[in-house]
DRENGULUM-678425 format. One record per residue (C-alpha): x, y, z; residue in one letter. Coordinates in steps of 0.05 Angstrom, whole numbers, padded with zeros to 5 digits, always signed. Example, Ala and Ser with C-alpha at 12.3 -4.5 7.8 and 13.67 -1.06 7.14 Angstrom:
2
+00246-00090+00156A+00273-00021+00143S
This chain:
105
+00000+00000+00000X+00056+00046+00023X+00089+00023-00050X+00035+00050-00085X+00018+00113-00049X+00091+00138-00070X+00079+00118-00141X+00019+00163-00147X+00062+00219-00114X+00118+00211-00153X+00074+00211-00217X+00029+00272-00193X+00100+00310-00174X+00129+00289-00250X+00059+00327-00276X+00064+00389-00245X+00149+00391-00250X+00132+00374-00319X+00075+00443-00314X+00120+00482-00288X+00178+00475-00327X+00129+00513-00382X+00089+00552-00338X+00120+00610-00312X+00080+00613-00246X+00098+00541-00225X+00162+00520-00195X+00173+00458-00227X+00238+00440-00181X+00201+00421-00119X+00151+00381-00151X+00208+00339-00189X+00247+00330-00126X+00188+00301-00093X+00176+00256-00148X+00256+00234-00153X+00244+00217-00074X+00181+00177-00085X+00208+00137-00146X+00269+00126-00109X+00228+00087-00044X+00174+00059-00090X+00208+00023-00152X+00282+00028-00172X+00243+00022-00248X+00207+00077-00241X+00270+00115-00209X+00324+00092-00262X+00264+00114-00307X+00255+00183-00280X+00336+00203-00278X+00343+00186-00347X+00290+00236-00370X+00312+00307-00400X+00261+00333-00343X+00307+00309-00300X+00365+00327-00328X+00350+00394-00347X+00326+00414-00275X+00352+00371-00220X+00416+00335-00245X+00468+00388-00225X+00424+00397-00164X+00436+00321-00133X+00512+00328-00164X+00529+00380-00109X+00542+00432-00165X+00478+00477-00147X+00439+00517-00207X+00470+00527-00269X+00487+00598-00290X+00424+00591-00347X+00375+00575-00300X+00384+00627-00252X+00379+00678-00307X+00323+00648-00326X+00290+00648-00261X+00309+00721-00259X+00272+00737-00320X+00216+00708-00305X+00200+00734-00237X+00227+00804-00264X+00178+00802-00307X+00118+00783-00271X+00124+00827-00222X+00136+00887-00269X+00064+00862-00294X+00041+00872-00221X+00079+00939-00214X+00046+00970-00282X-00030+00938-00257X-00013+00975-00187X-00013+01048-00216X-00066+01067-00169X-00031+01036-00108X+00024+01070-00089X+00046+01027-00030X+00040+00964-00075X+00085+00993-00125X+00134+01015-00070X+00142+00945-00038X+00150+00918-00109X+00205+00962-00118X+00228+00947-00063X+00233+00873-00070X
């Protein structure tokens, strides 16, 4: 039972990593960590399975190596929240305190 139970977490966590390595809003690291440590006590399959995939390799891989984020994805991370809140700082132009804290930040 407790097999299976991390086999549907590790596949729900491979879905949304998957969504949110596309979706800007969505972290997708967290959600493929959780899935690498359910497929790692579940099935050794499903784990050899998962490491193999470029999901995996483009987001965690350096990650479990000890080496930390590469210098792409940080910029890219950077981008991205840059950008979205620079959406929230133009839709705040009646709030002045909202744009100050987003300045801030």
């Amino acid at each position: 039972m407790k097999k299976i139970v991390y086999i549907i977490l590790g596949c729900v966590g491979v879905g949304m990593g998957a969504v949110g390595a596309v979706a800007p809003l969505l972290p997708a690291f967290p959600f493929l960590l959780l899935a690498a440590c359910c497929f790692a006590r579940s099935s050794e399959r499903l784990h050899n399975w998962f490491v193999n995939t470029r999901l995996y390799k483009n987001n965690l891989e350096s990650y479990v190596q000890g080496r930390g984020m590469t210098k792409r994805t940080k910029v890219r991370i950077m981008v991205t929240v840059t950008l979205l809140m620079s959406v929230g700082f133009i839709m705040m132009h009646q709030v002045l305190a909202g744009r100050i804290v987003l300045a801030c930040v």
